[in-house]
VEXDO-535329 format. One line per field, with one value per residue (C-alpha): residue in three letters; x, y, z; residue number from 1. Coordinates in Angstrom, 1 decimal. Example, Ala and Ser with C-alpha at 12.3 -4.5 7.8 and 13.67 -1.06 7.14 Angstrom:
BEGIN
aa ALA;SER
u 12.3;13.7
v -4.5;-1.1
w 7.8;7.1
i 1;2
! end
This chain:
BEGIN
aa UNK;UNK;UNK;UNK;UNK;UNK;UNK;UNK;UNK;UNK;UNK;UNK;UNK;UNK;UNK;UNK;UNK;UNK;UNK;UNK;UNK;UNK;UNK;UNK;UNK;UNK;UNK;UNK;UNK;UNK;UNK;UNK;UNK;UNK;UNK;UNK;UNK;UNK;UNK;UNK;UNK;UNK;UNK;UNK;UNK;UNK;UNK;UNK;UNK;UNK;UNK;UNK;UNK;UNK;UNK;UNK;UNK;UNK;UNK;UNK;UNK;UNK;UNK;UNK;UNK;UNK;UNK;UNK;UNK;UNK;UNK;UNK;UNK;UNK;UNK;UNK;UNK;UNK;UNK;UNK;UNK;UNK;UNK;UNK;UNK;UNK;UNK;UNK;UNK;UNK;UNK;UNK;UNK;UNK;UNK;UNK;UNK;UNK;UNK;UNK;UNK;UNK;UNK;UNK;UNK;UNK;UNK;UNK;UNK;UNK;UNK;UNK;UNK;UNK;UNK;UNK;UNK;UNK;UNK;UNK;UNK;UNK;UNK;UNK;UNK;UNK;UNK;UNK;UNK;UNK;UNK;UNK;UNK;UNK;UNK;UNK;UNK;UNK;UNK;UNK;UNK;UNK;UNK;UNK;UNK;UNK;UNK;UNK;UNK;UNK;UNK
u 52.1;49.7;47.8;50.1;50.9;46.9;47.1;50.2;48.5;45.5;47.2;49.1;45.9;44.9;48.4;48.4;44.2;44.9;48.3;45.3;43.2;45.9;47.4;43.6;43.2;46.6;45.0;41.9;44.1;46.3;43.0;41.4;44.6;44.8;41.0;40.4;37.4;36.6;33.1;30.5;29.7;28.3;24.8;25.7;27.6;24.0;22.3;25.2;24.7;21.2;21.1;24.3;21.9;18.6;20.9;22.1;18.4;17.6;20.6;19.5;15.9;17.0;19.4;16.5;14.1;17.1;17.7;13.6;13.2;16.4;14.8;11.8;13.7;15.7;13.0;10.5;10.6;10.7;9.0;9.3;5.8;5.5;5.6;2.8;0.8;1.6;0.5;-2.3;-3.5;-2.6;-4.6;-7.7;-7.1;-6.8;-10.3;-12.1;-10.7;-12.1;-14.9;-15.8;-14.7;-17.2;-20.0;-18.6;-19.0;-22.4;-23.7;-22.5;-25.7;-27.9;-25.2;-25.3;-28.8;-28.9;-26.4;-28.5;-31.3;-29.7;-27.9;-31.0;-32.4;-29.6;-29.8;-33.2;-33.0;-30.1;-31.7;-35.3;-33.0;-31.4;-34.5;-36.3;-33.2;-33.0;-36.9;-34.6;-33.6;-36.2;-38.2;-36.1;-36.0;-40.0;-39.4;-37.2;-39.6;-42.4;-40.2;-39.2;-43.1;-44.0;-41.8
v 87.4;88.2;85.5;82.7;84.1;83.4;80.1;78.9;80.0;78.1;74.9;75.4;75.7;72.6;70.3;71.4;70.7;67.3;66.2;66.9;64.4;61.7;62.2;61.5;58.5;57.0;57.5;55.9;53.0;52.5;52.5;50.3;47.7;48.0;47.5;43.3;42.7;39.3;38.3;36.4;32.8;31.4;31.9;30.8;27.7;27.0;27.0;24.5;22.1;22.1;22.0;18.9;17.2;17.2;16.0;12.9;11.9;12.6;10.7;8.0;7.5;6.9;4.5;2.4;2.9;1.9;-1.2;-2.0;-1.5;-4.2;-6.2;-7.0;-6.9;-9.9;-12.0;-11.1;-13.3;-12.6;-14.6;-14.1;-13.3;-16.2;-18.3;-16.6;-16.7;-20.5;-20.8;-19.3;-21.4;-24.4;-23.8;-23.0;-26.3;-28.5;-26.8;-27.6;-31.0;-31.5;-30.0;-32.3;-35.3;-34.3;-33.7;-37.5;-39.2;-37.6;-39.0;-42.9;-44.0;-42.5;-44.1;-47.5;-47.7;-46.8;-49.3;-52.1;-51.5;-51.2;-54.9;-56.5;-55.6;-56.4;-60.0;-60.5;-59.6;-61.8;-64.4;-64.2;-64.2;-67.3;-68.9;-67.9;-69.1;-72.6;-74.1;-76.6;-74.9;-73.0;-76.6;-77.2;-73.7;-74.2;-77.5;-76.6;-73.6;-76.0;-78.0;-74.9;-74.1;-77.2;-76.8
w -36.6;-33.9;-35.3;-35.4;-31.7;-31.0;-32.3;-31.1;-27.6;-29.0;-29.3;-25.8;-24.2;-25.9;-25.7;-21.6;-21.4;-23.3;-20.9;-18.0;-19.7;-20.0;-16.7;-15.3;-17.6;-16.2;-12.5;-13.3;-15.0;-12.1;-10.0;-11.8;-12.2;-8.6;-8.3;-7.8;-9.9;-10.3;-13.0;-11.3;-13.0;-9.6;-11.8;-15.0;-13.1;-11.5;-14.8;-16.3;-13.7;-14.0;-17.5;-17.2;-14.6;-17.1;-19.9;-17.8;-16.8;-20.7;-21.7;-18.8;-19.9;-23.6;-22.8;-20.5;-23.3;-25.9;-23.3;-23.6;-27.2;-28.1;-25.2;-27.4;-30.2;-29.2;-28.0;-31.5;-34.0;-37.8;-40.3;-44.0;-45.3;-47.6;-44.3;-42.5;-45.8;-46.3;-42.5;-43.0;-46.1;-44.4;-41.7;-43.4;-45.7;-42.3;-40.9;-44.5;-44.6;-40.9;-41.3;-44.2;-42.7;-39.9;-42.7;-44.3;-40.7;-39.8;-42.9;-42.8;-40.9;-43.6;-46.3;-44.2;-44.3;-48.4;-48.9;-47.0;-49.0;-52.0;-51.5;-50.4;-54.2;-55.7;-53.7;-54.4;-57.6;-58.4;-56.2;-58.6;-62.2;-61.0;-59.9;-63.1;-65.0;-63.2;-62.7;-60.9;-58.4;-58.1;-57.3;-54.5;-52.9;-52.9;-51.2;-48.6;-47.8;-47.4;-45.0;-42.9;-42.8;-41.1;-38.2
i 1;2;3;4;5;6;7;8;9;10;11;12;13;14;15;16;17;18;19;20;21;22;23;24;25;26;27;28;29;30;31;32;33;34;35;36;37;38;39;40;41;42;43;44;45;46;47;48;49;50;51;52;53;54;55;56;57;58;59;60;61;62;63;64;65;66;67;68;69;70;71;72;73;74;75;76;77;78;79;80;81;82;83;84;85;86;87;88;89;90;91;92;93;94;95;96;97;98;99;100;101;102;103;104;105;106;107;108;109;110;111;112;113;114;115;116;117;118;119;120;121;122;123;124;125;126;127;128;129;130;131;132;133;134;135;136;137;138;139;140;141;142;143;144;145;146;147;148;149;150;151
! end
């Protein structure tokens, strides 16, 4: 029995040493209920508002970028391929059709004076077969020659 008497002392000892330990946790809790602590955000309020203030200017500078971008959006034009392509062709047809027409009139003088030459032998030609063909009129021709010679 002297043992149980030892531990039941043991676990007085104990139960009164732990009622110490409560009773000084329920002061520190009524201290610390009465105690006004308040956190301190004034910091992390700063960094929100500077981090709400870059997001606007972001959000500001997209939108006049956005406003730009639509800007010259609106005022391009879009042409199907095919059209540019035709375009294109068109264009270098009209400068190959001028520039030949240019090559054509440059060379009419040259084709005048060909085509001068070329009708007075025809004409003379024609002129001799139908002499040689009619003595005739060949008789007269030499007459009226004659007469023009003696003016």
């Amino acid at each position: 029995m002297a043992k149980l008497d030892e531990i039941a002392e043991l676990l007085t000892e104990e139960i009164n040493g732990f009622e110490k330990s409560i009773g000084r946790l329920e002061k520190a809790h009524e201290n610390l209920q009465n105690l006004p602590l308040r956190p301190d955000t004034t910091e992390i309020k700063v960094l929100l508002n500077d981090y709400g203030n870059n997001q606007k200017k972001t959000i500001e500078e997209q939108q006049r970028l956005m406003e730009r971008i639509l800007h010259k959006v609106e005022r391009s034009i879009l042409l199907p391929s095919w059209a540019i392509k035709l375009s294109w062709g068109l264009l270098v047809c009209v400068l190959f059709v001028l520039g030949f027409s240019i090559y054509q009139v440059s060379r009419i003088s040259k084709k005048e004076q060909v085509a001068y030459i070329e009708g007075q032998d025809d004409a003379i030609e024609h002129y001799g077969t139908f002499l040689d063909d009619s003595p005739e009129a060949k008789d007269l021709y030499q007459k009226w020659l004659e007469g023009k010679g003696k003016k």
